[in-house]
PyMOL Python script that loads the backbone (N, CA, C, O; Angstrom):
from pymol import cmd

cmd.read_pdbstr("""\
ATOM      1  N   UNK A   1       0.818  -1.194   0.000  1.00  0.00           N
ATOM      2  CA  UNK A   1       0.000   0.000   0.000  1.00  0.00           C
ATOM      3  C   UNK A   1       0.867   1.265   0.000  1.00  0.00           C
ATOM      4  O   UNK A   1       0.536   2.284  -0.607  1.00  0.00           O
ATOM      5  N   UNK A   2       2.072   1.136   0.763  1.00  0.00           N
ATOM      6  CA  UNK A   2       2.933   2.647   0.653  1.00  0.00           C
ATOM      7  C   UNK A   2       3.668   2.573  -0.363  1.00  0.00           C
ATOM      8  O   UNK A   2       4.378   3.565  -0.528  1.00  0.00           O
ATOM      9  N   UNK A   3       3.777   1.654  -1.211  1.00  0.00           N
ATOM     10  CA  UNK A   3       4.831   1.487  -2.476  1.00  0.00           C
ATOM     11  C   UNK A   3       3.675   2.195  -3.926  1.00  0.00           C
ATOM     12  O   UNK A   3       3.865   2.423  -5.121  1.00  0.00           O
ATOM     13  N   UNK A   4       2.403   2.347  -2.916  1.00  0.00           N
ATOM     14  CA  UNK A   4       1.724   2.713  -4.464  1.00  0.00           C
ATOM     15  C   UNK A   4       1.442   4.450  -4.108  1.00  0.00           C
ATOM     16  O   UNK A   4       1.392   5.287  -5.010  1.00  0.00           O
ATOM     17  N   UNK A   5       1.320   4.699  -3.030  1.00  0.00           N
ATOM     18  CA  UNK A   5       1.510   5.633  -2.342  1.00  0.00           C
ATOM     19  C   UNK A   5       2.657   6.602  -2.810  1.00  0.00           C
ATOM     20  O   UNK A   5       2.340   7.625  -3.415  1.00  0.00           O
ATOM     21  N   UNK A   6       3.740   6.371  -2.599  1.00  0.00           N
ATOM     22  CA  UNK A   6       5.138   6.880  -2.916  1.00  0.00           C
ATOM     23  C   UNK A   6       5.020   6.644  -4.581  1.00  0.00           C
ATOM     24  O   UNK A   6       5.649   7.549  -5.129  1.00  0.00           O
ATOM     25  N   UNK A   7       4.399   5.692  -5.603  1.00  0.00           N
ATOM     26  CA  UNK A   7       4.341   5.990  -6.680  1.00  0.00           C
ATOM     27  C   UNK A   7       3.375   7.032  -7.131  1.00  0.00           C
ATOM     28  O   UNK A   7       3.583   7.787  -8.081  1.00  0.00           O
ATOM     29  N   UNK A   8       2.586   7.026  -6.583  1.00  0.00           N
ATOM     30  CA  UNK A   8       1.954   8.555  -7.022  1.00  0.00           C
ATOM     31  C   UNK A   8       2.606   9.491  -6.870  1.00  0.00           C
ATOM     32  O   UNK A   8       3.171  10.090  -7.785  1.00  0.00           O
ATOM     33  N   UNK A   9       2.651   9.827  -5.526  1.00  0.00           N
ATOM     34  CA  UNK A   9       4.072  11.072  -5.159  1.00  0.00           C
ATOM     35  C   UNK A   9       5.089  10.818  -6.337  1.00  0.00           C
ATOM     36  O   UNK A   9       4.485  11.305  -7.293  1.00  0.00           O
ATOM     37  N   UNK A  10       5.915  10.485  -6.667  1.00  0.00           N
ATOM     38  CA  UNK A  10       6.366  10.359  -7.514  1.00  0.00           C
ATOM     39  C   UNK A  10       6.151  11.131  -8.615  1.00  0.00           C
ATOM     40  O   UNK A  10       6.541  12.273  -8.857  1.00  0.00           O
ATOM     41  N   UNK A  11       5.056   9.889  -9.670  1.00  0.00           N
ATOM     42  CA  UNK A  11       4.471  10.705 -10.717  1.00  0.00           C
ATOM     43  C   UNK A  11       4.533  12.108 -10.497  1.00  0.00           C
ATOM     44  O   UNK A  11       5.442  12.803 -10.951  1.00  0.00           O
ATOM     45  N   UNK A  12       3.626  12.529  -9.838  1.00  0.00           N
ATOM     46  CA  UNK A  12       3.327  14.280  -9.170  1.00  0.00           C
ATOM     47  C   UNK A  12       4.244  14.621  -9.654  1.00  0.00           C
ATOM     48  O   UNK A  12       4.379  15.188 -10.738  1.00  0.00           O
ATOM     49  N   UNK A  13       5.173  14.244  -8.729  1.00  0.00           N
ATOM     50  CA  UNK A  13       6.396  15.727  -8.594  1.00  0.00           C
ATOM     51  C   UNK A  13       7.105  15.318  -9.849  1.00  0.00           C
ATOM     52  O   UNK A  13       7.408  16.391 -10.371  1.00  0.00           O
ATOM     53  N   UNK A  14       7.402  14.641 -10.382  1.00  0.00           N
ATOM     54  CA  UNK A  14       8.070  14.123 -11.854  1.00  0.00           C
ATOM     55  C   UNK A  14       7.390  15.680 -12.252  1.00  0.00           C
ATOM     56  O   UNK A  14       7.898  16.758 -11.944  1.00  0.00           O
ATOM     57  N   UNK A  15       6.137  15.488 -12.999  1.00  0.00           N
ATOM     58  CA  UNK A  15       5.348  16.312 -13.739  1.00  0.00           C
ATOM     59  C   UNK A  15       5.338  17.933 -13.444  1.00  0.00           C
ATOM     60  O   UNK A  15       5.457  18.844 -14.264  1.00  0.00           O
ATOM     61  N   UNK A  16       5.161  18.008 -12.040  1.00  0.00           N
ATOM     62  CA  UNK A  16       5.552  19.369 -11.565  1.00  0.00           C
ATOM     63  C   UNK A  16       7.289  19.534 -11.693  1.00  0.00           C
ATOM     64  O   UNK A  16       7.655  20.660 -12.030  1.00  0.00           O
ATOM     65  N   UNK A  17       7.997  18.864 -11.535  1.00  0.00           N
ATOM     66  CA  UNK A  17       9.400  19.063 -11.712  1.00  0.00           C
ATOM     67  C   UNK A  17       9.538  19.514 -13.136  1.00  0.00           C
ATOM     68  O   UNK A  17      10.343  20.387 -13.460  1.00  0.00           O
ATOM     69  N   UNK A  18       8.587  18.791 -14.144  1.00  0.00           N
ATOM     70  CA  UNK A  18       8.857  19.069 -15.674  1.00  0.00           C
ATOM     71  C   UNK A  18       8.267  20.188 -15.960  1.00  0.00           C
ATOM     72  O   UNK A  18       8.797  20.721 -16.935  1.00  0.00           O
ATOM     73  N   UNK A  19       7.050  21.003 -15.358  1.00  0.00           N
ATOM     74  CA  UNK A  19       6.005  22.073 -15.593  1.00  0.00           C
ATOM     75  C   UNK A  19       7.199  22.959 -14.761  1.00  0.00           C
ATOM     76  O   UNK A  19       7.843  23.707 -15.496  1.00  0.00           O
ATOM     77  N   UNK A  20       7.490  22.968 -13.652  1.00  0.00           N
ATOM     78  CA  UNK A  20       8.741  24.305 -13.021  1.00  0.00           C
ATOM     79  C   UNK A  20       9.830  24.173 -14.095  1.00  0.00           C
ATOM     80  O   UNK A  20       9.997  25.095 -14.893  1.00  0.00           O
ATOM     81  N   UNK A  21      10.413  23.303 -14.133  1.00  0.00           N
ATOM     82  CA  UNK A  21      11.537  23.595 -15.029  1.00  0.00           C
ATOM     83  C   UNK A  21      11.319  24.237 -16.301  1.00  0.00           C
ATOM     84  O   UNK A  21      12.175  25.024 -16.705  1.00  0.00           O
ATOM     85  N   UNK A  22      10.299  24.009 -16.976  1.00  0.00           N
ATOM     86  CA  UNK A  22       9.861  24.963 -18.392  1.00  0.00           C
ATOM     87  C   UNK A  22       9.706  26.284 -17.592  1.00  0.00           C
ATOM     88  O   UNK A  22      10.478  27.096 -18.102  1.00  0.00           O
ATOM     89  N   UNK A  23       9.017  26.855 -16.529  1.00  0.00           N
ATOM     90  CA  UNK A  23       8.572  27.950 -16.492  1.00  0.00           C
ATOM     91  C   UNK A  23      10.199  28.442 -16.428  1.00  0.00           C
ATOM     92  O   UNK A  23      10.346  29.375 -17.219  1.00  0.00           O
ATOM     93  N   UNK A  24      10.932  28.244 -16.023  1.00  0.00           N
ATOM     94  CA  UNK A  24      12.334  29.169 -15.819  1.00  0.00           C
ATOM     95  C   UNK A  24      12.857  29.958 -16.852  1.00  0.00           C
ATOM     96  O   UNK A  24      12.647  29.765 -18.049  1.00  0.00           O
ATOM     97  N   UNK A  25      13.527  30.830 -16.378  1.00  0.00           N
ATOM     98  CA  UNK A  25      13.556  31.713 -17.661  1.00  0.00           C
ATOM     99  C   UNK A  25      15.209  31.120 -17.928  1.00  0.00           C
ATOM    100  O   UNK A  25      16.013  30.434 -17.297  1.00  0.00           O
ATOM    101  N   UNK A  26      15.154  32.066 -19.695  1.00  0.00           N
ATOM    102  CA  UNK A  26      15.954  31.666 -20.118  1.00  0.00           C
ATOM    103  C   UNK A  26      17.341  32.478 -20.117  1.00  0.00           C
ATOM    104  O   UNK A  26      17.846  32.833 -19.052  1.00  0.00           O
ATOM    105  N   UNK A  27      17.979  32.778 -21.459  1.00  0.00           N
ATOM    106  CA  UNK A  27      18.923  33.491 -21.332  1.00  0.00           C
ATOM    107  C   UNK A  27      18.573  35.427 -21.203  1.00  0.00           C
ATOM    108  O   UNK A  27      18.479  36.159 -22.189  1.00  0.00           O
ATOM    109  N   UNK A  28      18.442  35.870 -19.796  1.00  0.00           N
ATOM    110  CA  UNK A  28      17.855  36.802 -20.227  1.00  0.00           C
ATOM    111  C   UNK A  28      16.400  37.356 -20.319  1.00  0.00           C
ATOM    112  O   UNK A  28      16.179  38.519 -20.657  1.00  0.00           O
ATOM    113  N   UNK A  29      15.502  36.538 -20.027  1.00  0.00           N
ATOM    114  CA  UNK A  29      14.232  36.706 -20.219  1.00  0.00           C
ATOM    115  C   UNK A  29      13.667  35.430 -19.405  1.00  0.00           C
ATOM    116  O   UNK A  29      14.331  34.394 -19.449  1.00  0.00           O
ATOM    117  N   UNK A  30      12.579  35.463 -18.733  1.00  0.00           N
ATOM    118  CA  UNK A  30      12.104  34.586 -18.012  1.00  0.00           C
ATOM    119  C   UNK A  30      10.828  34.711 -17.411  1.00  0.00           C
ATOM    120  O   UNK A  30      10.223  35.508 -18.129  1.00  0.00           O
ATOM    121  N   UNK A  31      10.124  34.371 -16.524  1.00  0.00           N
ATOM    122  CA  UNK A  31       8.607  34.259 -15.791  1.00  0.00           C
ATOM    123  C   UNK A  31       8.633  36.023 -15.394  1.00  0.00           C
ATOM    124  O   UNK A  31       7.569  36.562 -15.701  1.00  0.00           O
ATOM    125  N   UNK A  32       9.404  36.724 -14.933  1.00  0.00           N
ATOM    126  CA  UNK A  32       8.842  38.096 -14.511  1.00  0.00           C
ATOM    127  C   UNK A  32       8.955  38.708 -16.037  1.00  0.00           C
ATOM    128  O   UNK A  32       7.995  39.467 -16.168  1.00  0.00           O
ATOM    129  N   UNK A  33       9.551  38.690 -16.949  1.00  0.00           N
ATOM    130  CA  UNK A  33       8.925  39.726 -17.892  1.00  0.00           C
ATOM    131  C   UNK A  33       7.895  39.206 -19.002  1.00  0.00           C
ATOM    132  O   UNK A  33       7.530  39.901 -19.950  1.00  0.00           O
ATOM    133  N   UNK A  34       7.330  37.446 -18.680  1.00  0.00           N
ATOM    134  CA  UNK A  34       5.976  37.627 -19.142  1.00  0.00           C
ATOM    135  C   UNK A  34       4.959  38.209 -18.950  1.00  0.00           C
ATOM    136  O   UNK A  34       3.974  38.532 -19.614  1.00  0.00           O
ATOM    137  N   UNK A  35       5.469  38.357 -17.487  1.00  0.00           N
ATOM    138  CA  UNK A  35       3.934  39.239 -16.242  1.00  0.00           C
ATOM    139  C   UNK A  35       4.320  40.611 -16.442  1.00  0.00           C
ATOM    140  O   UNK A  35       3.764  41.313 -15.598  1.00  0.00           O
ATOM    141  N   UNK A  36       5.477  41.658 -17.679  1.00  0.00           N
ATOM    142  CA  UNK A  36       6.053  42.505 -17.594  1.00  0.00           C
ATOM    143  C   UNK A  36       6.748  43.777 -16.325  1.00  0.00           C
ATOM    144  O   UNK A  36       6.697  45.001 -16.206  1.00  0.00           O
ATOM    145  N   UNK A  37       7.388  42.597 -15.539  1.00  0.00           N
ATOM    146  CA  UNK A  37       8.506  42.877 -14.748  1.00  0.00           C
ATOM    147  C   UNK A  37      10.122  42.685 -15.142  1.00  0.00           C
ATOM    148  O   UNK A  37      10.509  41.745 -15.836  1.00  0.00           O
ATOM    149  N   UNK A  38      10.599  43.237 -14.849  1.00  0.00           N
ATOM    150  CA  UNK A  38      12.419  43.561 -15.197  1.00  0.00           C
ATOM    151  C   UNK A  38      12.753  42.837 -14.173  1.00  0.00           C
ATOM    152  O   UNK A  38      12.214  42.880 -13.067  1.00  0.00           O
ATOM    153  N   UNK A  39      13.939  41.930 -14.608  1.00  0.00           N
ATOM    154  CA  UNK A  39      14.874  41.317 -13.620  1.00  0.00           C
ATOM    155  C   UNK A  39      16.277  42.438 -13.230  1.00  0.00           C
ATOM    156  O   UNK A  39      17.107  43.049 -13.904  1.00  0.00           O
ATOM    157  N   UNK A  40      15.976  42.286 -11.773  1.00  0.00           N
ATOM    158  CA  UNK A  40      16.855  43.694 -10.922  1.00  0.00           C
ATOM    159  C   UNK A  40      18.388  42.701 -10.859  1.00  0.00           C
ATOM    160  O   UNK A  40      18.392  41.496 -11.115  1.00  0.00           O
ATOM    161  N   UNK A  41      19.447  43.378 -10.526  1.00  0.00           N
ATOM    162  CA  UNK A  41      20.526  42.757 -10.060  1.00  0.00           C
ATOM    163  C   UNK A  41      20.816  42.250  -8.815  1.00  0.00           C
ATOM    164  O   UNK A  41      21.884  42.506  -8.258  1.00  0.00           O
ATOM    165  N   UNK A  42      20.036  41.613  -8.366  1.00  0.00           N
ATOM    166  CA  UNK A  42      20.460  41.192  -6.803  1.00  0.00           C
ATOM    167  C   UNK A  42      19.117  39.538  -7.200  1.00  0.00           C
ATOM    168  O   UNK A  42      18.451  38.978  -6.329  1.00  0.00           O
ATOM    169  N   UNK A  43      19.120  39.178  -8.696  1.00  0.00           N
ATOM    170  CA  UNK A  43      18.854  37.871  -8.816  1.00  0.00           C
ATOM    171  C   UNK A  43      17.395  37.636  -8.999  1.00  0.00           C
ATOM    172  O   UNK A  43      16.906  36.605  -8.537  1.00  0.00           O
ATOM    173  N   UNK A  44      16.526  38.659  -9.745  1.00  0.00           N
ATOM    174  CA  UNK A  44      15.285  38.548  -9.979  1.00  0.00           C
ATOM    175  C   UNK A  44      14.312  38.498  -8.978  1.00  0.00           C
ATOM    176  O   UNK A  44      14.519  37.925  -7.909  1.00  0.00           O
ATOM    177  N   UNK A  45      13.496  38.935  -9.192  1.00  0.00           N
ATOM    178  CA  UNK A  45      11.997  39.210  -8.494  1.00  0.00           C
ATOM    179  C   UNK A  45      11.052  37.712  -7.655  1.00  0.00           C
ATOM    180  O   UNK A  45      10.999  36.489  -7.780  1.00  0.00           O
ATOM    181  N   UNK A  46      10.447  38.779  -6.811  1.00  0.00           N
ATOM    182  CA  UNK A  46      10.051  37.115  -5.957  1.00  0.00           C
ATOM    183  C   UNK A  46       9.321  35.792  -6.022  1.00  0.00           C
ATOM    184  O   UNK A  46       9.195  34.795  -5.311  1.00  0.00           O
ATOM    185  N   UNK A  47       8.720  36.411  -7.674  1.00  0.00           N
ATOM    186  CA  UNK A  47       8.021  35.235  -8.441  1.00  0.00           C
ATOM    187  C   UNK A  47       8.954  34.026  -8.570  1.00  0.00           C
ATOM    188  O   UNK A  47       8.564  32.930  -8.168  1.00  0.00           O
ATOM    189  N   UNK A  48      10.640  34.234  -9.325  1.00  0.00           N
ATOM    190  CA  UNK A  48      11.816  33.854  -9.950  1.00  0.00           C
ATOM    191  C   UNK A  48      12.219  33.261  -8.336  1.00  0.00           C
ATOM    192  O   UNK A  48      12.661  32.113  -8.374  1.00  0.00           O
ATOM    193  N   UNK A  49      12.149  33.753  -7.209  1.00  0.00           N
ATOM    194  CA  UNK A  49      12.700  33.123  -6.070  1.00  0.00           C
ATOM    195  C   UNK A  49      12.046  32.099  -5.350  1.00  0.00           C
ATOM    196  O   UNK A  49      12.456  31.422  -4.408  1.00  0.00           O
ATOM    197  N   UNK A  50      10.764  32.094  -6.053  1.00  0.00           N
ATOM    198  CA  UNK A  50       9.559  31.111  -5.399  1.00  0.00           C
ATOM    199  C   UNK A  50       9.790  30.197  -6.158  1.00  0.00           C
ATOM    200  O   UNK A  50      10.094  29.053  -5.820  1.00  0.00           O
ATOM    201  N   UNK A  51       9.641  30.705  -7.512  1.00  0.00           N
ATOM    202  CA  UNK A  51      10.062  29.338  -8.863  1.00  0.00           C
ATOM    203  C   UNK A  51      10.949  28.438  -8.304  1.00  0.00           C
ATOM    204  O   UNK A  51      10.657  27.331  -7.851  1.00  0.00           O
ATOM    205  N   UNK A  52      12.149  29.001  -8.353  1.00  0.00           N
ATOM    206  CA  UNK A  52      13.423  28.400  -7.838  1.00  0.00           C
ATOM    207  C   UNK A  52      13.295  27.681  -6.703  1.00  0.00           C
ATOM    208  O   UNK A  52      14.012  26.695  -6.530  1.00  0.00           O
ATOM    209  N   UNK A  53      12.330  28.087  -5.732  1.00  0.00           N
ATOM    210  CA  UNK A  53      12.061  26.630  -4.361  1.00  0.00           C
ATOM    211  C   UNK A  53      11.435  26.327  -4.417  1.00  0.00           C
ATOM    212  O   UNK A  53      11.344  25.526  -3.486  1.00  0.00           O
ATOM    213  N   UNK A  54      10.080  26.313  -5.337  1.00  0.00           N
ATOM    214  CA  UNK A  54       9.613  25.154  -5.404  1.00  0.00           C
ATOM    215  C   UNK A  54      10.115  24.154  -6.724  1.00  0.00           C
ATOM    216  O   UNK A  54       9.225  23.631  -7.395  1.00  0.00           O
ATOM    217  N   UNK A  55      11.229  23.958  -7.000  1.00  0.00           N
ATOM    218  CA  UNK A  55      11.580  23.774  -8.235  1.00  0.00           C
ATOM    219  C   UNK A  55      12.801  22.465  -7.420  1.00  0.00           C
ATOM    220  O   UNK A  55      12.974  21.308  -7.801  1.00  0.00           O
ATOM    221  N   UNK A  56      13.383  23.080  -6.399  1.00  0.00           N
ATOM    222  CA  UNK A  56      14.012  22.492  -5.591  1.00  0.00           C
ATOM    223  C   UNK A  56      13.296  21.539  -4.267  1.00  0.00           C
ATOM    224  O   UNK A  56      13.757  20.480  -3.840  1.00  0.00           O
ATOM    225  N   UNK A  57      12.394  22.050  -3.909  1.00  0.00           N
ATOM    226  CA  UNK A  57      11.504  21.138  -3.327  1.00  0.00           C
ATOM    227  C   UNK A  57      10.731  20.050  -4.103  1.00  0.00           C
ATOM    228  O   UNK A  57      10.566  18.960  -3.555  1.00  0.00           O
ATOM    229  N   UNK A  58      10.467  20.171  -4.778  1.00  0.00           N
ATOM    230  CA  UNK A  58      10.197  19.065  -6.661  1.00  0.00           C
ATOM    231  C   UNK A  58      10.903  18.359  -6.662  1.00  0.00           C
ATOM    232  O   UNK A  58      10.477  17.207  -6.587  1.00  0.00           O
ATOM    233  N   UNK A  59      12.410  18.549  -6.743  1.00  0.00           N
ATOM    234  CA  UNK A  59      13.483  17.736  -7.303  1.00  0.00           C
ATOM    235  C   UNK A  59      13.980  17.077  -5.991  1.00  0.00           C
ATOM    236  O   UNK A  59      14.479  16.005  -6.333  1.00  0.00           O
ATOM    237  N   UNK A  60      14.105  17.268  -4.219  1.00  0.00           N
ATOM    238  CA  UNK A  60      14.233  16.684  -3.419  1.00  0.00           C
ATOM    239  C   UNK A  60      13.120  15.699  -3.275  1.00  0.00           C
ATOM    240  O   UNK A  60      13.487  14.554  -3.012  1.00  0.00           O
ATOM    241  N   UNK A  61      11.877  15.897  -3.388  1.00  0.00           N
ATOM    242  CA  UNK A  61      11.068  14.854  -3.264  1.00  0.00           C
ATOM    243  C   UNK A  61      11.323  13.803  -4.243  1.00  0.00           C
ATOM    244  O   UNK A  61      11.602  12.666  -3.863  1.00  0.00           O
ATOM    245  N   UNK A  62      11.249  14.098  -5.427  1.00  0.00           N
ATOM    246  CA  UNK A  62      11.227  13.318  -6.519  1.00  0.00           C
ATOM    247  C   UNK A  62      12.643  12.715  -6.539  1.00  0.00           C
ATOM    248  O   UNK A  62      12.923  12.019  -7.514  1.00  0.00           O
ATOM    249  N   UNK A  63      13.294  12.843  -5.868  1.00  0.00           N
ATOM    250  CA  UNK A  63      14.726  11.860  -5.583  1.00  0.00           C
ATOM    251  C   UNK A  63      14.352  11.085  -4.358  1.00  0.00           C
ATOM    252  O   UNK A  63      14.431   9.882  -4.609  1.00  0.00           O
ATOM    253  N   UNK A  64      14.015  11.296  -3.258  1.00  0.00           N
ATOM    254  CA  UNK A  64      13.558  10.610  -2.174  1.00  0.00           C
ATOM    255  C   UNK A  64      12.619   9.285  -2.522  1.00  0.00           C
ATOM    256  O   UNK A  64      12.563   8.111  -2.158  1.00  0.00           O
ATOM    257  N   UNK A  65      11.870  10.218  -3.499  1.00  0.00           N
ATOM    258  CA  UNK A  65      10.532   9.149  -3.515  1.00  0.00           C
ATOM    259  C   UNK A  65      11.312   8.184  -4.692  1.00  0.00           C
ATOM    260  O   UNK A  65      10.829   7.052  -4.684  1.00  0.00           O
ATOM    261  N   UNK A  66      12.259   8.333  -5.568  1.00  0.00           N
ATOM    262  CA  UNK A  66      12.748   7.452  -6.440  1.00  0.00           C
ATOM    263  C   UNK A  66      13.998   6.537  -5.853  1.00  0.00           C
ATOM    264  O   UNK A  66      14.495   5.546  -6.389  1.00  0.00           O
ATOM    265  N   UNK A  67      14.300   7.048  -4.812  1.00  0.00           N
ATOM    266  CA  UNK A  67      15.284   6.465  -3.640  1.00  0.00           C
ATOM    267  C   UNK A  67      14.866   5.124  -3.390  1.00  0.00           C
ATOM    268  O   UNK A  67      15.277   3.991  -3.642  1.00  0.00           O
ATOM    269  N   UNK A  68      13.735   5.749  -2.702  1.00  0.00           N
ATOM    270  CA  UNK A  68      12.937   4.582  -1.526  1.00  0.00           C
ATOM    271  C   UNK A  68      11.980   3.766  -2.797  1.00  0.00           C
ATOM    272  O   UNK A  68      11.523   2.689  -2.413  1.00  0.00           O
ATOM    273  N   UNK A  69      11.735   4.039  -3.822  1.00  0.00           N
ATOM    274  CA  UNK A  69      11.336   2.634  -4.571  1.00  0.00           C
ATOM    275  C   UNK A  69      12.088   2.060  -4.905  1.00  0.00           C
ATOM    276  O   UNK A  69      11.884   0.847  -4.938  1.00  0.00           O
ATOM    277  N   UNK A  70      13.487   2.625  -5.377  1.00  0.00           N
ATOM    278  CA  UNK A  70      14.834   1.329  -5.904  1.00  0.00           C
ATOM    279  C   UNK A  70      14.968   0.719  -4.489  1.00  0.00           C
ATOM    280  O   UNK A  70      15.607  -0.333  -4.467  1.00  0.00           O
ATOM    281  N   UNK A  71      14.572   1.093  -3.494  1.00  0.00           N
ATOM    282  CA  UNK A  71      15.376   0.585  -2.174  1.00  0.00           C
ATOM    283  C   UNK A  71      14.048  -0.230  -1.946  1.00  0.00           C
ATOM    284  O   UNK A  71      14.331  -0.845  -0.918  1.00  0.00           O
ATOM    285  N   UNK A  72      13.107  -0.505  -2.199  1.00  0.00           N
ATOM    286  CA  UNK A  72      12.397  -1.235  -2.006  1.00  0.00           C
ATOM    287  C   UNK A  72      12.168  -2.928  -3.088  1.00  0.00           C
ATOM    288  O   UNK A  72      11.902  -4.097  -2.811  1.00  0.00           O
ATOM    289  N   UNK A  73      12.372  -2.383  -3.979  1.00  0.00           N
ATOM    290  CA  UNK A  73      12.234  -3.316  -5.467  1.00  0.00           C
ATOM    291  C   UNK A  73      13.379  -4.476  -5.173  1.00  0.00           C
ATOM    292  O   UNK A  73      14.583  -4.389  -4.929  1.00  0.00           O
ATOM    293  N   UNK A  74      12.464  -5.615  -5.304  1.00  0.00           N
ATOM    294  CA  UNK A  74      12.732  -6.692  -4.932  1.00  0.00           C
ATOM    295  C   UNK A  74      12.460  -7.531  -6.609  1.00  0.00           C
ATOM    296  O   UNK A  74      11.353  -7.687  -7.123  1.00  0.00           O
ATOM    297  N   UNK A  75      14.077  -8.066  -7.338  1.00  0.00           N
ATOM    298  CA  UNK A  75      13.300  -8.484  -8.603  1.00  0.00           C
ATOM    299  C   UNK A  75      12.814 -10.112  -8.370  1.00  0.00           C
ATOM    300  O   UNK A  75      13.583 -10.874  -7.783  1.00  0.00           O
ATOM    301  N   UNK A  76      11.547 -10.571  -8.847  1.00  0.00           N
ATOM    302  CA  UNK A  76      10.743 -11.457  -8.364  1.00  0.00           C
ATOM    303  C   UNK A  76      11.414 -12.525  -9.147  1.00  0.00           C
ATOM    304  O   UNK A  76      11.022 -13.689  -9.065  1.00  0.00           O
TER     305      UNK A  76
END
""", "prot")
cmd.dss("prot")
cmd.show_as("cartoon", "prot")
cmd.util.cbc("prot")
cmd.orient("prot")
């Protein structure tokens, strides 16, 4: 039951890991000047700083949760 559990989690954050990572901006241009905001020098606006943790909270789960299923998988 927690192995199907942790595969959902999984999935999830896979998908949200793939949906944050597109939103990031690129060279120069990124999520604040679609919403037409300027990126300041001290590392972009607080949309770009939220992106960035939940982008990192995505990618810690989605290693945990891919952890603990190889660490579980038993080949039959």
């Amino acid at each position: 039951m927690i192995n199907a559990i942790v595969i959902v989690v999984d999935v999830v954050t896979a998908v949200f890991l793939v949906v944050f990572v597109l939103l990031h901006s690129g060279k120069g241009s990124g999520l604040s000047d679609m919403f037409g905001g300027g990126a300041n020098l001290s590392g972009g606006t607080g949309l770009e700083k939220r992106l960035d943790r939940m982008t990192v909270i995505s990618a810690v789960v989605f290693g945990l949760c891919t952890f603990y299923l190889a660490w579980q998988w038993r080949p039959a």
